[in-house]
N, CA, C and O of each residue as an XYZ file, in Angstrom:
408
protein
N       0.849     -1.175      0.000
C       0.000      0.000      0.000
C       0.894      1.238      0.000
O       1.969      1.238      0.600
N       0.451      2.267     -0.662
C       0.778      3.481     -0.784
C       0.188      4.650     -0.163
O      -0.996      4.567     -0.491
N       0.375      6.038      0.780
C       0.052      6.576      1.312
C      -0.157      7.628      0.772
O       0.903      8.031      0.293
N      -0.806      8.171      0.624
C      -0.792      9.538     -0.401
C      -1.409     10.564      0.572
O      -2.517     10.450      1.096
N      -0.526     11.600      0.746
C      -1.400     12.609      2.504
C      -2.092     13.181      1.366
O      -1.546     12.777      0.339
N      -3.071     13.958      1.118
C      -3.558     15.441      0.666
C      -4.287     16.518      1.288
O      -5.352     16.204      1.819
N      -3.945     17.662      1.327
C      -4.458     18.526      1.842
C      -4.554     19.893      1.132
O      -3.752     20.184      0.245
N      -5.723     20.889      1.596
C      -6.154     21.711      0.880
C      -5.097     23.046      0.663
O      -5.118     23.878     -0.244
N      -4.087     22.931      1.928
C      -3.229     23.607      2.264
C      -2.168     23.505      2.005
O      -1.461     24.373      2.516
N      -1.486     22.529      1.174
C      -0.103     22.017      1.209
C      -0.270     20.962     -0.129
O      -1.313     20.418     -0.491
N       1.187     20.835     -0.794
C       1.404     19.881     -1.815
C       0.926     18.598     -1.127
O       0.607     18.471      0.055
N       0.942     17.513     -2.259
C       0.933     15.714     -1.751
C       2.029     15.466     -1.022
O       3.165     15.892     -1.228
N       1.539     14.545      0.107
C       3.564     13.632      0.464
C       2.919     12.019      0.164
O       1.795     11.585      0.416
N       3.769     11.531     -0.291
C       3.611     10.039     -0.524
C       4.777      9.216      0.158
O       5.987      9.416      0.051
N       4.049      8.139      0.959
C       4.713      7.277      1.517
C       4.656      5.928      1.196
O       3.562      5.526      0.800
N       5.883      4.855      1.294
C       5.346      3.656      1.171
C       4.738      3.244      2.049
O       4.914      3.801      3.133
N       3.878      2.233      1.982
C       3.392      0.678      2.858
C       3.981      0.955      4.166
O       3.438      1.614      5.052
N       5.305      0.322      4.230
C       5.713      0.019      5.591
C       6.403      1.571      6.738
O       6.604      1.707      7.945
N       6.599      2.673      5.225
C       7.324      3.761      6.307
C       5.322      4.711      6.824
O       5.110      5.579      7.671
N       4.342      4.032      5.894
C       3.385      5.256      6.257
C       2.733      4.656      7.681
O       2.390      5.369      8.624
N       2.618      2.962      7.633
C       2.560      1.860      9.340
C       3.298      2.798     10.149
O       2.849      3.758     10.776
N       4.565      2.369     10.048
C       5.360      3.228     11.248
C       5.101      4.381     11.567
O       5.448      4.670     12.713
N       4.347      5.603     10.663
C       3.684      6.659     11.187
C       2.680      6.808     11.955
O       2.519      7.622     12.865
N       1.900      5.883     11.512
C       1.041      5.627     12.007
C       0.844      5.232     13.300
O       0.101      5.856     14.057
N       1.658      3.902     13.733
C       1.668      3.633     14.732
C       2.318      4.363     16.082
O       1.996      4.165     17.254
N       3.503      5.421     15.471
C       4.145      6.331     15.896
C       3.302      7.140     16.838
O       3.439      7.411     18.031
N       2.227      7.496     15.791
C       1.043      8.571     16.305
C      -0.283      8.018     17.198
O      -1.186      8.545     17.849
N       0.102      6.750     16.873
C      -1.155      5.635     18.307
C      -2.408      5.530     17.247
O      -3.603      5.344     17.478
N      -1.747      5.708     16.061
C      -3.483      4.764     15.472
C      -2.637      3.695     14.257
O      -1.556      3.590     13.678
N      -4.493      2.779     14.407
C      -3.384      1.856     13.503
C      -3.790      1.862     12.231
O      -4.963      2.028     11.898
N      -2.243      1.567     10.963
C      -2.221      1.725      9.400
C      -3.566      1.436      9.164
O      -4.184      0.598      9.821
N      -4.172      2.266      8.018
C      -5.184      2.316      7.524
C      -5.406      2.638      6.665
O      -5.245      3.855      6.574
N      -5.991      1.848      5.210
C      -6.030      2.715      4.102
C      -6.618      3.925      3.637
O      -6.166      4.370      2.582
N      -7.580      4.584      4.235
C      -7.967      5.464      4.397
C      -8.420      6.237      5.812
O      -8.969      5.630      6.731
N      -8.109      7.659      5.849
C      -7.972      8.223      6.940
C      -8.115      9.889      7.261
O      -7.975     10.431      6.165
N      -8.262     10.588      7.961
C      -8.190     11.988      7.666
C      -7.124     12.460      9.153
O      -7.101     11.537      9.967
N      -6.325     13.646      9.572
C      -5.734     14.299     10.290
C      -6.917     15.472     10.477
O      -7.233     16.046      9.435
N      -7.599     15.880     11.702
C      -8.326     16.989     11.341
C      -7.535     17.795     12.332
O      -6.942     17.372     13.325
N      -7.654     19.382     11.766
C      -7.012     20.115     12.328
C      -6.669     20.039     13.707
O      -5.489     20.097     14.051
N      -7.907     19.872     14.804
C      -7.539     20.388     15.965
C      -6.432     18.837     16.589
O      -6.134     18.905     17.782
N      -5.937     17.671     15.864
C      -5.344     16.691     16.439
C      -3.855     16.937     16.125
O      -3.022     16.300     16.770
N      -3.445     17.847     15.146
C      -2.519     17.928     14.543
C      -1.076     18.535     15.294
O       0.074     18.233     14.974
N      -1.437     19.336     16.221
C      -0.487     19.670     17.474
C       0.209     17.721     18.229
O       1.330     17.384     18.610
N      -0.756     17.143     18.160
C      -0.197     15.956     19.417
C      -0.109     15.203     17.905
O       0.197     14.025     18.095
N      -0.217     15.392     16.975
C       0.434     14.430     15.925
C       1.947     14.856     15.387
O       2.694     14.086     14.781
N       2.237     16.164     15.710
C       3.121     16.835     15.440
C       4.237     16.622     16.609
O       5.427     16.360     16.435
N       3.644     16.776     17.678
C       4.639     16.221     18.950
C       5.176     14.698     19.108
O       6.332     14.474     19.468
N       4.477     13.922     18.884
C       4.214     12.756     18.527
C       5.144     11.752     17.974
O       5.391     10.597     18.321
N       5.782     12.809     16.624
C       6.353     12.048     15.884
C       7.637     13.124     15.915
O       8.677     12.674     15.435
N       7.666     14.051     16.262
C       8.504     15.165     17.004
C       9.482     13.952     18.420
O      10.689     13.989     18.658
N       8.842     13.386     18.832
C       9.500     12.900     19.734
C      10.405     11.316     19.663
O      11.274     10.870     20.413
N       9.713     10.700     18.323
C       9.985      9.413     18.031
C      11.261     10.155     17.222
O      12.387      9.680     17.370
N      11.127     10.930     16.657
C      12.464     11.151     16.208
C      13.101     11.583     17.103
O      14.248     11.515     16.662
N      13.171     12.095     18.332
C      14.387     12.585     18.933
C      14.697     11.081     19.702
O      15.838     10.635     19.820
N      13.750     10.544     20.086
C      14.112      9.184     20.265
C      15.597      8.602     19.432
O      16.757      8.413     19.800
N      14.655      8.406     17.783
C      15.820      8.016     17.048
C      17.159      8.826     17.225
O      18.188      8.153     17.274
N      17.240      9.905     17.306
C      18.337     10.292     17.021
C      19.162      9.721     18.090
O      20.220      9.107     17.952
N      18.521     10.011     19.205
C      19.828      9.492     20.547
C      20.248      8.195     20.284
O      21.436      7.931     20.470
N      19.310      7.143     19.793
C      19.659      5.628     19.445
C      21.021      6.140     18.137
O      22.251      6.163     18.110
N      20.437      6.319     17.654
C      22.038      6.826     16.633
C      23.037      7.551     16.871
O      24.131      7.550     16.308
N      22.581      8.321     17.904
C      24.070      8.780     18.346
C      24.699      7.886     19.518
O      25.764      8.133     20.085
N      23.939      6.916     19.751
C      24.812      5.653     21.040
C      25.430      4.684     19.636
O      26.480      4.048     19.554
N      24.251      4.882     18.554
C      24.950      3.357     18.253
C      26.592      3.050     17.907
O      27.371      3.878     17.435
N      26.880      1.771     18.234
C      27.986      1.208     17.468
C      28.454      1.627     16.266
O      27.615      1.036     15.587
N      29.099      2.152     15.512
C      29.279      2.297     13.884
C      29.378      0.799     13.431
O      29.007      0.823     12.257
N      29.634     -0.258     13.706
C      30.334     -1.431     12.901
C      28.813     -2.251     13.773
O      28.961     -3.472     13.816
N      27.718     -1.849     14.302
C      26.816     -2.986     15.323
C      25.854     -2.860     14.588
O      25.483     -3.884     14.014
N      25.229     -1.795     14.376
C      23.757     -1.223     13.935
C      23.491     -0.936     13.003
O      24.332     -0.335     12.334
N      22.407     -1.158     12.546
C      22.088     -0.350     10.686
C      21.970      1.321     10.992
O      22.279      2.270     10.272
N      21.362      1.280     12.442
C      21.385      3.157     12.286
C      22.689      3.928     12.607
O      22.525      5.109     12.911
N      23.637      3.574     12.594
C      24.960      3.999     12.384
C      25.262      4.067     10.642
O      25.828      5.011     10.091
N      24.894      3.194     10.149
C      25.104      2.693      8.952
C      24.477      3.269      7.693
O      24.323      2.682      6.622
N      24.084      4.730      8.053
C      23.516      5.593      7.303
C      22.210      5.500      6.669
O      21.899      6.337      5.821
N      21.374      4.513      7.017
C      20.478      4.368      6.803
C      19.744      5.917      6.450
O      20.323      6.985      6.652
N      18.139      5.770      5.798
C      17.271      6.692      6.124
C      16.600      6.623      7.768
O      15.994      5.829      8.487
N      17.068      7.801      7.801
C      16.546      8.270      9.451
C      14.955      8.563      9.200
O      14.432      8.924      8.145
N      14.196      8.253     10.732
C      13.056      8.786     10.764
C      12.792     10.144     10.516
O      11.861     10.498      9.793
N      13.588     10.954     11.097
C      13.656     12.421     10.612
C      13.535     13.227      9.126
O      12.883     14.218      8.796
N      14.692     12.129      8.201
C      14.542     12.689      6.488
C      12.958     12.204      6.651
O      12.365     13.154      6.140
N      11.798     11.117      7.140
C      11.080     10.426      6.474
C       9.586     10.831      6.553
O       8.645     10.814      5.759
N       9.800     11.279      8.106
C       8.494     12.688      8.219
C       8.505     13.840      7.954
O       7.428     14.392      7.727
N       9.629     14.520      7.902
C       9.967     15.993      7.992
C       9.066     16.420      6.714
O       8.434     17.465      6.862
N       8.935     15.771      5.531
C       7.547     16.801      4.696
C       5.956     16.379      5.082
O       4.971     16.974      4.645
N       5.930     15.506      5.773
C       4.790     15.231      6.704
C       4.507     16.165      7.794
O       3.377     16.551      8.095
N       5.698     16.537      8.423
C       5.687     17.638      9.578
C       5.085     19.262      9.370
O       4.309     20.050      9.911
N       6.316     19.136      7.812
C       5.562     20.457      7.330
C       4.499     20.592      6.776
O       4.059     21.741      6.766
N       3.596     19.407      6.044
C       2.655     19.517      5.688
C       1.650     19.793      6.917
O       1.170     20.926      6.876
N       1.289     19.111      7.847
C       0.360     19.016      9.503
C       0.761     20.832      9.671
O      -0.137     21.363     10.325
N       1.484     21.508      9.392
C       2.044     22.507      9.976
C       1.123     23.594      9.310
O       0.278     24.261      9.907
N       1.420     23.657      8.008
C       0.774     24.260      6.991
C      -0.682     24.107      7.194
O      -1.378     25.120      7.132
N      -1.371     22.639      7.494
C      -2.717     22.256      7.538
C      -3.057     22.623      8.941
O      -4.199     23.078      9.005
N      -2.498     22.579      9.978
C      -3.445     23.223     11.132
C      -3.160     24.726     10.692
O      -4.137     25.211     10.122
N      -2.254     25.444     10.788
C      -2.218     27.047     10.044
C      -3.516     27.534      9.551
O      -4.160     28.506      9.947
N      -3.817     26.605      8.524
C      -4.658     26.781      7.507
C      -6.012     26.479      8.324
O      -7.003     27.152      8.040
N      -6.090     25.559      9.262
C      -7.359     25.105      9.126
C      -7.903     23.894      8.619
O      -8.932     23.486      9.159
N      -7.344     23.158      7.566
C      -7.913     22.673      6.841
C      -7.283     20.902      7.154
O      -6.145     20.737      7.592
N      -7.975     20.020      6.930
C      -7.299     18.387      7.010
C      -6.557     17.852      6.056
O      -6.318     18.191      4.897
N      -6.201     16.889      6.774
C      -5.348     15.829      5.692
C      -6.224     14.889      5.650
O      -6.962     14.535      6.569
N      -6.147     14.377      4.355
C      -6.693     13.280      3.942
C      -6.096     12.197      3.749
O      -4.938     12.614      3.754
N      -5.999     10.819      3.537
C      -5.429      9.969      2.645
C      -6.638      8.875      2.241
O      -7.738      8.715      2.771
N      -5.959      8.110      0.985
C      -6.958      6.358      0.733
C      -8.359      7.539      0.022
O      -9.388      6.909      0.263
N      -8.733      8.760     -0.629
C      -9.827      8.904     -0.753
C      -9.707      9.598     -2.020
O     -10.716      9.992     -2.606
């Protein structure tokens, strides 16, 4: 499955299958093919995943270089929401929801 955010306020972000799950679950609901963000949730969706990344980062800055894949330059959670972030940003601003699956 493919994630496609849209909103009235902001370009598309498209995610795959397994990185748009991990958002999902990030944010305490579970993957779903269709879905909406409405404005007033978008603060604790924004913190949310605001925090799973600072999570990640400290795990990458302990890890091993030669132990872990997140030493290993992987894509970080951070490159993977950050136009998700700004999109929620733009869309509570605005007012207006995110959509996906519709």
């Amino acid at each position: 499955m493919i994630y496609k955010f849209s909103s009235k306020a902001a370009g598309n972000v498209i995610m795959l299958g397994p990185n748009g799950d991990e958002l999902m679950r990030v944010i305490g609901r579970e993957p779903a093919a269709k879905g909406i963000f409405e404005p007033a949730a978008m603060p604790a969706i924004i913190a949310a995943l605001e925090a799973a990344v600072d999570a990640e980062d400290a795990r990458r800055q302990g890890a091993d270089k030669d132990d872990d894949k997140l030493a290993r330059g992987s894509v970080s959670l951070r490159q993977r929401v950050w136009p998700l972030v700004e999109m929620l940003r733009q869309a509570q601003t605005a007012g207006k929801p995110i959509v996906w699956g519709v």
